[in-house]
N, C-alpha and C positions, 0 to 999 in steps of 0.2 A: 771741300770747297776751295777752290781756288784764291790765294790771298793777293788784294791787291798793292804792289808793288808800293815801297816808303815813300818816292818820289811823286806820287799821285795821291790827293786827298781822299779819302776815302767820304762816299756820300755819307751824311746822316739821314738816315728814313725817319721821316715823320711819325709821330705817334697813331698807331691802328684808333682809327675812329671806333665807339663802345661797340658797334656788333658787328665789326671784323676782331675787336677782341675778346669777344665772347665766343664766335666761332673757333679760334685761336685756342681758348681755355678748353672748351669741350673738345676739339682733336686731340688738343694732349691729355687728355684723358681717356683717350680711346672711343669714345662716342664713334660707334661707325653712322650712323643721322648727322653729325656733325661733318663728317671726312666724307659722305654724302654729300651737303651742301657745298659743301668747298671745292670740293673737284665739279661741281655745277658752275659753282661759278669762274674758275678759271676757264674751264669752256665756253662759257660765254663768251658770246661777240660785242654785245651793250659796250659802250666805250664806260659807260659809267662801271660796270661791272669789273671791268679789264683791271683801271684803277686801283679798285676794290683789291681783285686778286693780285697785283704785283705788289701793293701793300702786307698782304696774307705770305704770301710767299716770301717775299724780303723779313720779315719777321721772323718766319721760321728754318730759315736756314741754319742758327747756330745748330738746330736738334736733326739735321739730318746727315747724311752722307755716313749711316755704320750698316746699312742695308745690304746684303749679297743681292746683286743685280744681273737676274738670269734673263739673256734673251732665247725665245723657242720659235722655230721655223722650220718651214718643209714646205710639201706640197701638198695642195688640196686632197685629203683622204689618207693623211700618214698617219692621223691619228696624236695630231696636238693638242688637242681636247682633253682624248682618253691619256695622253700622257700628264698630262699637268692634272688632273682627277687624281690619277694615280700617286705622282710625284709631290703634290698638295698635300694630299692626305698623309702620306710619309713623315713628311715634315713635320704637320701640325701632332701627329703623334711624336715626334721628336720632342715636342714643345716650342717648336715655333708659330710666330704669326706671319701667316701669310698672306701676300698682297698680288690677285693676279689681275692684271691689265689687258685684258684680249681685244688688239685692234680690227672693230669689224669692219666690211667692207659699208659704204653707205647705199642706203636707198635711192635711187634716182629722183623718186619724188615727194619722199617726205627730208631724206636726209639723216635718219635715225640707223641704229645696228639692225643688222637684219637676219644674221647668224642666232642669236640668241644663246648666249654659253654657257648663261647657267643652267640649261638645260638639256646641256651636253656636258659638266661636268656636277653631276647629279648629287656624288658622296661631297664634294668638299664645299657645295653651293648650303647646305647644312651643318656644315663646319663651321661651330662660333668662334674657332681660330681664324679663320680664314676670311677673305673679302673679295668679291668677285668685281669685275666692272668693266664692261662693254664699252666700249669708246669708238661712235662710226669714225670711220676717214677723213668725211668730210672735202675728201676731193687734194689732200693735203699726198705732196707728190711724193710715190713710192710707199702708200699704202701705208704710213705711219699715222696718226691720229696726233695733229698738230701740239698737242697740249700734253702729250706722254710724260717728257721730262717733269713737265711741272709735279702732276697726277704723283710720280715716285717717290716726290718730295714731299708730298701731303701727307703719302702713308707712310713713307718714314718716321716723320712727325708725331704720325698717329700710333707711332710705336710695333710697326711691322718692321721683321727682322729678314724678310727675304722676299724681294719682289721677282714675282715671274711676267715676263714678258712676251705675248703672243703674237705673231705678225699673222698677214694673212695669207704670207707664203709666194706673195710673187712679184713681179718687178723691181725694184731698189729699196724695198723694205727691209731686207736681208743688210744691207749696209748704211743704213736709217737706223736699225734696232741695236747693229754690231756698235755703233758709236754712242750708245748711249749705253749701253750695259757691260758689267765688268766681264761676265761668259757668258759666249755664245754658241750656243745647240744648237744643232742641224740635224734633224731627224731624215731616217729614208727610211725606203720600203724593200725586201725582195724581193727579187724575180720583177723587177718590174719594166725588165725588157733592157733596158740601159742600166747596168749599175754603176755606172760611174758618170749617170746624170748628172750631179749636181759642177761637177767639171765643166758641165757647158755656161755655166754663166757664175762662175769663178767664186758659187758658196766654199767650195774645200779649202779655199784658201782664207776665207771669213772667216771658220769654225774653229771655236777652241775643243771642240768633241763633237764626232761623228757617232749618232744611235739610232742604229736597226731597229724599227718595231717591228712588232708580230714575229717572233723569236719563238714559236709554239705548234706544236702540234707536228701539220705536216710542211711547215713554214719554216722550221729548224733549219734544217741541213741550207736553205738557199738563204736564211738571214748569216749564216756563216759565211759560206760562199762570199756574198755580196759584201761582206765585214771585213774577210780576205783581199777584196778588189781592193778598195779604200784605201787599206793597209799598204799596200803598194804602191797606191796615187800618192797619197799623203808622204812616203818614203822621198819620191823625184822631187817632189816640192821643198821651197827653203819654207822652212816654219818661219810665221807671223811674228813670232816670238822669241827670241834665242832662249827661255826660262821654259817654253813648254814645247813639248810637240805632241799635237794633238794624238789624245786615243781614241783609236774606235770598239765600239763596243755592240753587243747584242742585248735586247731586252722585252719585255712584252707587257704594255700599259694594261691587259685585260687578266693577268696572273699578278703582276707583280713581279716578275722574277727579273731580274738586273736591274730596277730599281731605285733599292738601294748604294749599288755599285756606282750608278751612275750620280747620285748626290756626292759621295765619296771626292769622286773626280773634281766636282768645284771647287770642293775643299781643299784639296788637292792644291789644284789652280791657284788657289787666292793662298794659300800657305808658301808656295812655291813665289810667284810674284812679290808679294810681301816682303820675301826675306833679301830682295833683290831691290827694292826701291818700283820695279816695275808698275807694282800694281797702285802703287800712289801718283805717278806720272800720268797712266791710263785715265785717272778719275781726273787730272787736271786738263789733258786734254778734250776730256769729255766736257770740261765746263767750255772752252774755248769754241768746240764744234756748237754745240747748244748756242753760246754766241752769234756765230756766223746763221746757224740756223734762222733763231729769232730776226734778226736783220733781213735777213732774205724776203720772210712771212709780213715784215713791215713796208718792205718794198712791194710788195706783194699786195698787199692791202692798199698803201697809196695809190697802186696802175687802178684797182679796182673801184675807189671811192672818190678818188679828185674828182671834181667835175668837169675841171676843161680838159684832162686826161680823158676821160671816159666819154669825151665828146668828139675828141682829136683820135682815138685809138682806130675807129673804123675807119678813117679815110685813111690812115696811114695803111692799114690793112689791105684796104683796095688798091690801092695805090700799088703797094707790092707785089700783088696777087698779080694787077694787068701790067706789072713790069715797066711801070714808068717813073718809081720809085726804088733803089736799092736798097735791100735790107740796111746796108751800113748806115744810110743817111737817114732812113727810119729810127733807126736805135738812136743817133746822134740828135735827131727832134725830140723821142722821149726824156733822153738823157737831161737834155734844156728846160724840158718844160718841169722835171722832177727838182731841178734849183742844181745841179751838178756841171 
């Protein structure tokens, strides 16, 4: 958590009214019914709600941030599902508690998940280690589910030692999930006609680990291959990181096999950053992005909720559209009427 500065007063929060501090009691207890309700209600839109959870949340900040925070991404059909099944399960036989957050895409007309993951990850949705939770879009830009950050903080709280994070694999999600989590996984495929896909929209340069699935059978030889290519990309590139450069590796969500290998590697990661100061700077920036974030989401909500915005927004629209208005001096009317 980011400390604020001697020269700035630090707010006092109010005392948690009795059943935000009841809810409070029962998370840290582990109550998953209770880290249920909570992360409901931080997703809420109710302004009373909102209240509610910035109160929840402010409270429970001193109990988080000792979480490994895994972001997972790829493309539609790589098998992020069967990987986190896999990688879940691991874990929680490690003895961990695991917390996965898989951002769905939303319904157009109800607005709910529409993926359904826990029934796509079958073994660890039965896992009473572990805690699954669908979170749609909601339309929130680049495919991240507006409320993620918070959600991390809940199940931190709630005593989860390792959150994994699902994107849905496309648009700016990839550099949405990279800013919030300390590693980030990039899964591919072989043979899948390009191997050095993910070069086109510049994940290799995101990834703290490149992992081949389906590493099996007669998949072998071309999840090497394709492991090889990487190896090479990743070579010409300056790492993200002077503490790490990324490894690529092979593995198969459906055996199990590389795995275990591939936990190793975070560990890895967060031992190596650690011993550098790295990995505590990363977490500070991360409150800083989460910042600019939230302001965004609040501007964002004003264009949407004013009234005489949302009454002035179409004719500026048209206006633009039949060219007898400039975008500059469009933005420069919103700018005024938002008080700036």
């Amino acid at each position: 958590m980011t400390r604020i500065p001697s020269h700035i007063p630090a707010p006092v929060p109010a005392p948690p009214p009795a059943d935000i501090a009841s809810l409070i009691c029962g998370l840290r207890a582990g109550e998953r019914a209770a880290l249920a309700r909570a992360i409901t209600l931080v997703e809420s839109k109710r302004p009373d709600h909102q209240r509610s959870a910035h109160q929840l949340v402010q409270s429970l900040l001193p109990h988080t941030g000792t979480a490994r925070r895994v972001g997972i991404t790829g493309a539609p059909g790589v098998g992020k599902s069967t990987t986190i099944d896999a990688l879940g399960s691991h874990l929680t036989g490690l003895g961990h508690q695991v917390a996965v957050l898989a951002v769905d895409p939303s319904s157009a007309r109800t607005g709910g998940s529409i993926l359904a993951d826990k029934t796509r990850m079958a073994q660890l949705a039965a896992d009473a280690r572990a805690f699954i939770r669908p979170s749609p879009t909601a339309g929130t830009l680049g495919g991240v589910a507006a409320k993620t950050r918070e959600t991390m903080l809940l199940c931190e709280a709630a005593g989860y030692d390792v959150i994994l994070v699902e994107t849905v694999g496309t648009g700016q999600s990839e550099t949405a999930v990279a800013d919030m989590t300390d590693f980030f996984l990039a899964l591919m495929l072989p043979g899948a006609g390009d191997e050095l896909q993910g070069l086109k929209k510049g994940l290799v340069e995101l990834a703290d680990m490149i992992a081949i699935n389906k590493a099996d059978g007669d998949n072998l030889a071309r999840a090497k291959a394709a492991a090889a290519a990487y190896r090479a990309a990743l070579h010409i590139l300056t790492p993200r990181l002077a503490e790490w450069n990324p490894p690529v590796i092979t593995y198969s969500a459906v055996t199990g096999a590389g795995v275990a290998q591939l936990w190793e590697h975070v560990l890895d990661h967060h031992r190596r950053l650690s011993a550098t100061g790295a990995f505590a700077a990363r977490r500070r920036e991360q409150q800083v992005k989460w910042m600019w974030a939230l302001l965004e989401e609040r501007l964002r909500s004003r264009l949407a909720t004013d009234p005489k915005l949302k009454a002035r927004l179409p004719q500026l629209e048209r206006a633009v559209a039949e060219g007898t208005l400039s975008p500059t001096l469009a933005v420069e009317d919103i700018v005024a009427a938002l008080g700036f």
